[in-house]
C-alpha positions as CSV (number, residue, x, y, z in Angstrom):
1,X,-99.4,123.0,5.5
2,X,-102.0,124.6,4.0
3,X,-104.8,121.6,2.5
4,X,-106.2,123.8,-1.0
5,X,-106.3,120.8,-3.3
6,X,-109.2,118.5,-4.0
7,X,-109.0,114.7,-5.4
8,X,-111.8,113.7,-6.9
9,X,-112.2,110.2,-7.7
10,X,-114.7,107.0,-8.3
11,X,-114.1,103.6,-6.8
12,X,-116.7,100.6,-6.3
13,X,-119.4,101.1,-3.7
14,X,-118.8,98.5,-1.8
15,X,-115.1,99.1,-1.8
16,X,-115.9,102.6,-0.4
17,X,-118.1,101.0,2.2
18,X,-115.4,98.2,3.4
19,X,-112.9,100.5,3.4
20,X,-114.6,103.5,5.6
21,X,-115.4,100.4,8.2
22,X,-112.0,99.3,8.4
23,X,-110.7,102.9,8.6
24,X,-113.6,103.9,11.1
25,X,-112.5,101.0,13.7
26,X,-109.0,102.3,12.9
27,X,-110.0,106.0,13.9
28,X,-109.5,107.5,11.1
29,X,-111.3,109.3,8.1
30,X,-111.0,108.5,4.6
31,X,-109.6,111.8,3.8
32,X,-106.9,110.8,6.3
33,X,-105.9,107.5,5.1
34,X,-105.1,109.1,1.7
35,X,-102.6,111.9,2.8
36,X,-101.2,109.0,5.1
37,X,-100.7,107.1,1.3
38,X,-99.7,110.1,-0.5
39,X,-96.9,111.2,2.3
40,X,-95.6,107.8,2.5
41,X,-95.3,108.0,-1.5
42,X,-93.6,111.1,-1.9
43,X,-91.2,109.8,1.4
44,X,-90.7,106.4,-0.8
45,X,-90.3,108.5,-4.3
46,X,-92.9,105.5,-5.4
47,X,-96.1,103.2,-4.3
48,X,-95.1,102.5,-0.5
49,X,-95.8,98.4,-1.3
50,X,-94.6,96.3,-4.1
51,X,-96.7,96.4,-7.1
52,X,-96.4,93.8,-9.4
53,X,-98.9,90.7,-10.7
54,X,-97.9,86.9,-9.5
55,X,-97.3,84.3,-11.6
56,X,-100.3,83.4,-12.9
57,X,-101.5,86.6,-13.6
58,X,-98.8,87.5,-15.6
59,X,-99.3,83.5,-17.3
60,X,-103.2,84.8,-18.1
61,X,-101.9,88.2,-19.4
62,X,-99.2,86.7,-21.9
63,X,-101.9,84.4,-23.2
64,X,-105.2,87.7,-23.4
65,X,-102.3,89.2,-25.5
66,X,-103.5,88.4,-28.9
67,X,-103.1,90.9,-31.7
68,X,-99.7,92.1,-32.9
69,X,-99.8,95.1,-31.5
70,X,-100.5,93.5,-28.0
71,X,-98.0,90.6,-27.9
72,X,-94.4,90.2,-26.6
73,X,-92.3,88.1,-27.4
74,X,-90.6,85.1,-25.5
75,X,-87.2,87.2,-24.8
76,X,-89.5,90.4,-23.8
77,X,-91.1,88.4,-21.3
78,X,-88.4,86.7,-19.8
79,X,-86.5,90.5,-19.8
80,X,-90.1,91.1,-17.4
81,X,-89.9,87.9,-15.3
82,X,-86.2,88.7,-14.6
83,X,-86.9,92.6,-13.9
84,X,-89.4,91.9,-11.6
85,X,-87.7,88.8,-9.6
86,X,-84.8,91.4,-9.3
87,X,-87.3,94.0,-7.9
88,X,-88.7,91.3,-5.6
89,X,-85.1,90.5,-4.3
90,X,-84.4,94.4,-3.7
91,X,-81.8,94.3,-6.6
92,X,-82.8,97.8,-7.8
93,X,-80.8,100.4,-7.9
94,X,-82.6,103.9,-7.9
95,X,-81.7,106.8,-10.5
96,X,-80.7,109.0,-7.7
97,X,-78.3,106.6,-7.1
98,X,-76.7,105.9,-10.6
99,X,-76.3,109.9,-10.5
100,X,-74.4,109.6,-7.3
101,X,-72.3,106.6,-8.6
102,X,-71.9,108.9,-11.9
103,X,-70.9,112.2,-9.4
104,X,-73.6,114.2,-11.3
């Protein structure tokens, strides 16, 4: 496959640096590392790891919410804390899936 894209991006110098140790005692270049993330993203149809905030940090976002147009409400976060205990649990059902069950 032909490589004739560019990602350009900024992260944290010392992120950068801890990261290109890592991957040099791993043998491999930055460069490679990200097509090893974006392959394994378009194999998954989504981020290859969970992604999703623990307990607390969801505690600390609920109470940072402050004006209107930032807050939820009590039902709204318990509708979150359910979704994402279900997503935890491998409860999900992907939309290709719903399609099949639908025959579309």
């Amino acid at each position: 496959m032909a490589k004739n894209a560019t990602i350009n991006m900024r992260v944290d110098a010392s992120l950068k640096t801890d990261v290109e140790r890592i991957l040099h005692v791993l043998g491999i270049s930055t460069t490679e590392a990200i097509n090893m993330f974006l392959n394994r993203v378009r194999l998954s149809k989504g981020i290859p790891f969970p992604v999703q905030m623990s307990d607390d940090e969801f505690r600390s976002y609920l109470a940072e919410c402050s004006s209107e147009d930032e807050a939820i409400s009590t039902e709204e976060a318990n509708q979150i804390k359910l979704a994402q205990n279900e997503i935890r649990e491998n409860k999900v059902v992907s939309f290709d899936e719903i399609k099949r069950s639908l025959g579309t």
